[in-house]
C-alpha positions in Angstrom: 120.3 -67.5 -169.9 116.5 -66.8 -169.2 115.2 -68.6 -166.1 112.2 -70.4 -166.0 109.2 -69.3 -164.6 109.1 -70.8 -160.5 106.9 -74.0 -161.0 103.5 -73.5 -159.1 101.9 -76.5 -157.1 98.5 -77.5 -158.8 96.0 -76.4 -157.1 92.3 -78.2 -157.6 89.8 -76.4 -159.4 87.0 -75.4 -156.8 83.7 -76.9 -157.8 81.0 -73.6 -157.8 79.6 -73.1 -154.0 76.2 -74.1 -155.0 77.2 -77.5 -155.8 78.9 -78.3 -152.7 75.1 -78.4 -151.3 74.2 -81.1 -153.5 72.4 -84.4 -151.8 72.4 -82.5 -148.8 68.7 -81.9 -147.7 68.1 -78.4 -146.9 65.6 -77.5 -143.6 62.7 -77.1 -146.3 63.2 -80.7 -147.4 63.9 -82.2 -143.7 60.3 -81.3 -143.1 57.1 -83.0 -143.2 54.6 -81.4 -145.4 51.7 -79.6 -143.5 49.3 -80.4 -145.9 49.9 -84.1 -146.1 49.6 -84.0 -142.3 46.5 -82.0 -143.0 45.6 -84.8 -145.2 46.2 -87.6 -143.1 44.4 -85.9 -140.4 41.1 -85.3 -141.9 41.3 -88.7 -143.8 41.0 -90.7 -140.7 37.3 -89.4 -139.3 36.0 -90.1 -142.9 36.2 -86.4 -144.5 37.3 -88.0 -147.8 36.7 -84.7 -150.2 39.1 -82.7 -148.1 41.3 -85.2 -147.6 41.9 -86.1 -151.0 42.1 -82.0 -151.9 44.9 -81.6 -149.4 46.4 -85.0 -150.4 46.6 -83.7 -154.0 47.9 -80.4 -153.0 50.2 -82.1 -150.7 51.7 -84.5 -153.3 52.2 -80.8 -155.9 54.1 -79.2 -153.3 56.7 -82.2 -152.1 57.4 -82.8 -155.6 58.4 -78.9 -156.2 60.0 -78.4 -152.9 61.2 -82.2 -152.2 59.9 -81.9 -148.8 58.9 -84.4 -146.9 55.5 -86.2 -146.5 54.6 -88.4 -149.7 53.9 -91.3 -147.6 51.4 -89.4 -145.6 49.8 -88.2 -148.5 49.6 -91.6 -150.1 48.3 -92.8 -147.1 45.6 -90.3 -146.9 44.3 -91.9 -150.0 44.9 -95.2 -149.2 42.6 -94.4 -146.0 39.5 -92.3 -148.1 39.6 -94.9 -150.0 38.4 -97.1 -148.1 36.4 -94.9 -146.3 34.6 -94.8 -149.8 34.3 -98.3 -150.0 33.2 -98.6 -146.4 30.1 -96.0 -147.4 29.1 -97.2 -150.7 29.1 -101.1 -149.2 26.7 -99.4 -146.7 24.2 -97.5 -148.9 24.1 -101.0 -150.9 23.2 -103.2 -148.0 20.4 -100.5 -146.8 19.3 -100.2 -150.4 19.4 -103.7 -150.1 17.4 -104.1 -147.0 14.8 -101.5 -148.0 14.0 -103.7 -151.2 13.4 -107.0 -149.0 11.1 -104.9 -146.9 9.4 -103.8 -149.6 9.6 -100.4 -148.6 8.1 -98.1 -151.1 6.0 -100.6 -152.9 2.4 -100.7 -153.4 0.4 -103.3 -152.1 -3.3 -104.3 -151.4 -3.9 -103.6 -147.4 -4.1 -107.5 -146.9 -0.6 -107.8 -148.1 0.2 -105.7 -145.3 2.8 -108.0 -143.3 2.7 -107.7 -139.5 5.5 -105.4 -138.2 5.2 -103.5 -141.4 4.5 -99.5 -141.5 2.9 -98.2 -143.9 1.2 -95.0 -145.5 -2.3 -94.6 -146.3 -5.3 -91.8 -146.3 -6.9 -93.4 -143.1 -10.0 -91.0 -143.5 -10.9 -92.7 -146.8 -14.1 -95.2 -146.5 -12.8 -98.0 -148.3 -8.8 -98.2 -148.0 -7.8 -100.9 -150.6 -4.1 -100.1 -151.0 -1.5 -98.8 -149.1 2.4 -98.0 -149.5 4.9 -99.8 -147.1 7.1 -97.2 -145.1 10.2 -97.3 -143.3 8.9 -97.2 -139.7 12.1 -95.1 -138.6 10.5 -92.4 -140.4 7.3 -89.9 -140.6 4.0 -92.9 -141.7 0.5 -93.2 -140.9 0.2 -96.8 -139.9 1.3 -99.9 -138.7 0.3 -103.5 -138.7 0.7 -104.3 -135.4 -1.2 -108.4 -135.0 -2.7 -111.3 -137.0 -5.1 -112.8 -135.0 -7.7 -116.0 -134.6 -11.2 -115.4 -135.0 -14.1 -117.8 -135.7 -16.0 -115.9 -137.9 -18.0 -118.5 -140.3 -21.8 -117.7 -140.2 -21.8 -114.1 -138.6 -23.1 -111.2 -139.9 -21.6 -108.8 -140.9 -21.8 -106.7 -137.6 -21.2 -109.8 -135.5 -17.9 -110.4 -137.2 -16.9 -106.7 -137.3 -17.5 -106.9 -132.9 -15.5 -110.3 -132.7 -12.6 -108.9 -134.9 -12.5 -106.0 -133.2 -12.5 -107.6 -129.5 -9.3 -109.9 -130.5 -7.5 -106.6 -132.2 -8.0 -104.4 -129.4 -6.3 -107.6 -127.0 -3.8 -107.7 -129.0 -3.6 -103.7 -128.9 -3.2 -103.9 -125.5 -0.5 -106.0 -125.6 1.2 -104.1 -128.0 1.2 -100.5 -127.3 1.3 -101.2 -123.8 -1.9 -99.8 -123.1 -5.6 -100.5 -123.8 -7.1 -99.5 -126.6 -10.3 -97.2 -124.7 -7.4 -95.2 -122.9 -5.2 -95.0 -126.1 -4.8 -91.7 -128.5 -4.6 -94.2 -131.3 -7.1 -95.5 -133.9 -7.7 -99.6 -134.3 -8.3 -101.2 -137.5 -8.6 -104.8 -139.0 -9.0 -106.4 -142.4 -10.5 -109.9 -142.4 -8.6 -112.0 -144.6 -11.4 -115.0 -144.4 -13.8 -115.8 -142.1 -12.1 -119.3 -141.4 -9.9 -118.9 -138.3 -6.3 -120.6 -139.4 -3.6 -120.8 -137.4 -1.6 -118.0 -138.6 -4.4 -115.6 -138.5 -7.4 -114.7 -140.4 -7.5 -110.8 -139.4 -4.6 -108.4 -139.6 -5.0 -105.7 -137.0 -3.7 -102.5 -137.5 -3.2 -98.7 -136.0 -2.9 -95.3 -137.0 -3.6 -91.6 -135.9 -5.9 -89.8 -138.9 -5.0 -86.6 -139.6 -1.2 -86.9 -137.8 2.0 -89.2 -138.8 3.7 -91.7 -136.4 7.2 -91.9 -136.3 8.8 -95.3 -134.8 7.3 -98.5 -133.8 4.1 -98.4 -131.7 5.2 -101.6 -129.7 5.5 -100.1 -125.8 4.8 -96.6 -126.8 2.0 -96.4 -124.2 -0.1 -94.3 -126.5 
């Protein structure tokens, strides 16, 4: 009689190596992404076009390699983001503040308000208009006083010497020097001969020929 084959003991099928590595992170994947670091880095100063390049780069990479880092990234955008915000609230409020001050308008010289730059051809014999300026930067004048004269009745040479006498007081008090030692020029515009409480002549200053940049007030020009 034939014998039977010896009975072998089951073995298990070995799965193939490379699955045996399955949901275990390799080194590649324990890492944090250099560029979302790089992304989170530059985000926080306020470099928002780099940081949202390398964020974008970042988020390609982890999702080919699995690496780590997507929070990073996000949070690089998160944070340019509102850097964004934070810059365009900022151009609105000055855009804002330029409009109340009328900077960049025309206006008849009377208009001028005092504390108000402005820019004008100061050589010209009659000045009728001028164009507010920011004060901050490159103008030719400022209005620096309104003040109080009693100028009913004059001539007109009587109440060009009393207007000028109560500007060039209040130049002194302004510029921090008087106006005989000063390198600026004094003007005035009688609003009415009638001296009101608020002022019937706007005094102002310039420098023909050159630009001011910054308030007068204390310059001891």
């Amino acid at each position: 009689m034939t014998q039977p084959p010896p009975i072998q003991p089951a073995r298990p099928s070995l799965p193939p190596a490379e699955s045996w590595l399955a949901g275990v992170p390799t080194p590649a994947q324990r890492r944090q992404d250099r560029y979302a670091i790089a992304a989170l880095v530059t985000s926080l100063p306020g470099l928002v076009p780099v940081a949202v390049v390398l964020a974008g780069i970042a988020l390609r990479r982890i999702k080919r390699t699995g690496s780590r880092g997507k929070r990073l990234a996000y949070g690089a955008l998160v944070i340019s983001l509102c850097w964004t915000i934070a810059i365009g609230v900022a151009v609105a409020l000055g855009l804002y503040g330029e409009r109340r001050a009328g900077i960049g308008r025309t206006v008849a010289i009377s208009e001028v308000a005092v504390q108000q730059c402005f820019d004008a051809d100061l050589d010209a014999d009659t000045l009728r208009v001028v164009r507010i300026a920011d004060c901050a930067v490159a103008h030719t004048g400022e209005a620096y006083a309104k003040v109080r004269a009693s100028l009913a009745g004059l001539s007109v040479e009587d109440k060009g010497t009393v207007a000028t006498q109560q500007c060039a007081t209040a130049f002194g008090a302004f510029v921090g020097k008087p106006y005989e030692q000063s390198e600026l020029d004094m003007y005035y515009v009688v609003l009415e001969d009638r001296a009101v409480a608020d002022g019937n002549v706007l005094c102002l200053l310039g420098r023909p020929g050159t630009h001011l940049t910054g308030s007068m007030r204390g310059s001891q020009r």
